[in-house]
C-alpha positions in Angstrom: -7.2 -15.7 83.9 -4.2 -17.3 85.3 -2.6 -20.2 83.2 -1.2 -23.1 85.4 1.3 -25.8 83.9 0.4 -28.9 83.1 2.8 -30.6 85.9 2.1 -27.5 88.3 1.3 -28.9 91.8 0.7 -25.6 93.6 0.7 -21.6 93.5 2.6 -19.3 95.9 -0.8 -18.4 98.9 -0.5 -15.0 98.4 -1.1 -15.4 94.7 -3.8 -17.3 95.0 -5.2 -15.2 97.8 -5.1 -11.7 95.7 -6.7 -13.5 93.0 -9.8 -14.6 95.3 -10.2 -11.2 95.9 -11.2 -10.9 92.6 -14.2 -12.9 92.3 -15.6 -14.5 89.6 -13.5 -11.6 87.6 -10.2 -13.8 87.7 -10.0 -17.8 87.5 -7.2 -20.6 86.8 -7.1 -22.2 83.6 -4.9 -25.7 84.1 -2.4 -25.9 80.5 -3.5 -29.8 79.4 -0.4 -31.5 77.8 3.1 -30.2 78.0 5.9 -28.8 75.3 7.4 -26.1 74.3 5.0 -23.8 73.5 1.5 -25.6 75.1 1.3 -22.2 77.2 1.9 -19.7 74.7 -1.0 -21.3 72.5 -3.4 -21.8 75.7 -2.6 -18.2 76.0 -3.1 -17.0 72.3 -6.6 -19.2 71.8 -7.8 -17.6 75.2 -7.6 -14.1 74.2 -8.8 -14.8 71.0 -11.9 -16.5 72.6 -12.4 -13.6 75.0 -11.6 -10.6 72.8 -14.4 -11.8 70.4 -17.0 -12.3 73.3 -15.9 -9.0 74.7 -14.8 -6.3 72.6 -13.3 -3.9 75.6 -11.5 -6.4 77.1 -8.1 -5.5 78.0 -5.1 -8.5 78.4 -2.0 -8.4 80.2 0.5 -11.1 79.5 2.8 -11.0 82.5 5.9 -13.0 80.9 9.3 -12.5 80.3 9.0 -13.9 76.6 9.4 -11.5 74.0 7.9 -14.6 71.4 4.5 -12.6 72.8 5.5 -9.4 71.3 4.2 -9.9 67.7 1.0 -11.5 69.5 0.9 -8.3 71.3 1.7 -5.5 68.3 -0.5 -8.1 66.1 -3.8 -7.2 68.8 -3.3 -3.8 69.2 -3.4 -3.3 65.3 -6.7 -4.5 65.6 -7.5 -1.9 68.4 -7.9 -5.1 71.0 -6.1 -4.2 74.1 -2.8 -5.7 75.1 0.4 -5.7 76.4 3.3 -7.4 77.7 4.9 -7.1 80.9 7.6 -8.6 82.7 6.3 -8.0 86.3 2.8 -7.7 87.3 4.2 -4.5 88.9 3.9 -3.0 85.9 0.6 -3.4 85.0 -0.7 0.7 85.7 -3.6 -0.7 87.9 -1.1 -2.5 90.2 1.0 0.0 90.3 -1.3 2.6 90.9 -3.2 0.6 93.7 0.6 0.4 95.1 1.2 4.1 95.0 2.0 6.0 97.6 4.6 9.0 97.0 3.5 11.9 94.7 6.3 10.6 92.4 4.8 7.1 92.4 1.7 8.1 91.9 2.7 10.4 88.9 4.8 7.9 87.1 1.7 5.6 87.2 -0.6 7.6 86.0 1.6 9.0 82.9 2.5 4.9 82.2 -0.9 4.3 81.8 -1.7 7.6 79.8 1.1 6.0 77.7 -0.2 2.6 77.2 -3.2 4.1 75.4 -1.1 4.5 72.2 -2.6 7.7 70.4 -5.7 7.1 72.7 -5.4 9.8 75.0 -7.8 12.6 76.5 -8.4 15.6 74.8 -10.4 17.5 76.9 -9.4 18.9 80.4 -12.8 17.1 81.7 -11.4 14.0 80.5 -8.3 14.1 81.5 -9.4 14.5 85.1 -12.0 11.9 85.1 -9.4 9.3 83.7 -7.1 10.7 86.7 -9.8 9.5 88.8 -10.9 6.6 87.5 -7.4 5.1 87.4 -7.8 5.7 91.4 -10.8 3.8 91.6 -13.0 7.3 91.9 -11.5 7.8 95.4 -9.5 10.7 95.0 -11.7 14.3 96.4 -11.3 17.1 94.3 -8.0 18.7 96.5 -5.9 15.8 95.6 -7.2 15.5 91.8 -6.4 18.9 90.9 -3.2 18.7 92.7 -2.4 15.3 90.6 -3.3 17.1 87.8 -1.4 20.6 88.4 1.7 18.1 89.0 1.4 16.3 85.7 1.2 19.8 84.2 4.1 21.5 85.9 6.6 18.5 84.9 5.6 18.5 81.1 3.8 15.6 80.9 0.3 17.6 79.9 -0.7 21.2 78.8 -3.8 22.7 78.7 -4.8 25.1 75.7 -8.5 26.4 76.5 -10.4 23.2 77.1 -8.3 21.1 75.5 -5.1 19.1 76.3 -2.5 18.1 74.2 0.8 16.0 75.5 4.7 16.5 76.8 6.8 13.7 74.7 6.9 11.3 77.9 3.9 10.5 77.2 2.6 11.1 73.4 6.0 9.0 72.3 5.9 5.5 71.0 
């Protein structure tokens, strides 16, 4: 959902035209009335009304207000999924669609296993299908294992047995 200010005349095309892609997955929601905070409350009801109708649902607030910060902290203490971000660059998704270098493509993948708090895979199995997934499934076994060797070799991951347990860039916070 993309919030549009009350006085707003018009979005930027290719905006708009990545969020048609989306379907009936993404919309506009026009802010009625205007002052200082009308967005951040249109914001705040929204997710409330959408994290109680869907309990997996996952917000990013793309803003460069920190006022969203104990909005933020406040969800994720009641395991609803959110976070802040100051670009939509750095939403893991986006940046892992934009990917391209091994580096790129690694720094992604641990942000994202980072996001997830104490959430993480524990299982080698898992870990590998989350690689995936976060690739939209389109990754053939060569270049999962090598994704996955990589994270290992720089720290990030290491197996014991079956299971997995985390290098501090990603099991701080």
């Amino acid at each position: 959902m993309v919030f549009v200010g009350a006085n707003q005349k018009s979005v930027p095309f290719d905006f708009a035209e990545a969020l048609q892609d989306l379907g009936e997955n993404a919309g506009y929601q026009k802010v009625t009335g205007i002052g200082a905070n009308a967005l951040d409350f249109h914001i705040a009801f929204y997710m409330g009304e959408i994290a109680a109708k869907y309990a997996n649902a996952y917000f990013h607030v793309i803003s460069r207000d920190k006022g969203f910060d104990p909005l933020i902290e406040h969800l994720r203490k009641r395991k609803i999924h959110a976070l802040r971000h100051v670009d939509l660059s750095e939403i893991p998704f986006v940046k892992i669609s934009n990917a391209s270098s091994l580096d790129q493509k690694i720094e992604a993948i641990v942000d994202s296993l980072r996001s997830r708090g104490t959430a993480h895979p524990r299982k080698i199995k898992t870990i590998k299908g989350t690689v995936n997934a976060l690739f939209m499934k389109t990754l053939d076994q060569d270049n999962l294992e090598a994704l996955v060797d990589e994270l290992k070799r720089r720290g990030h991951v290491v197996f014991n047995e079956h299971s997995v347990s985390y290098g501090p860039s990603i099991a701080r916070r």
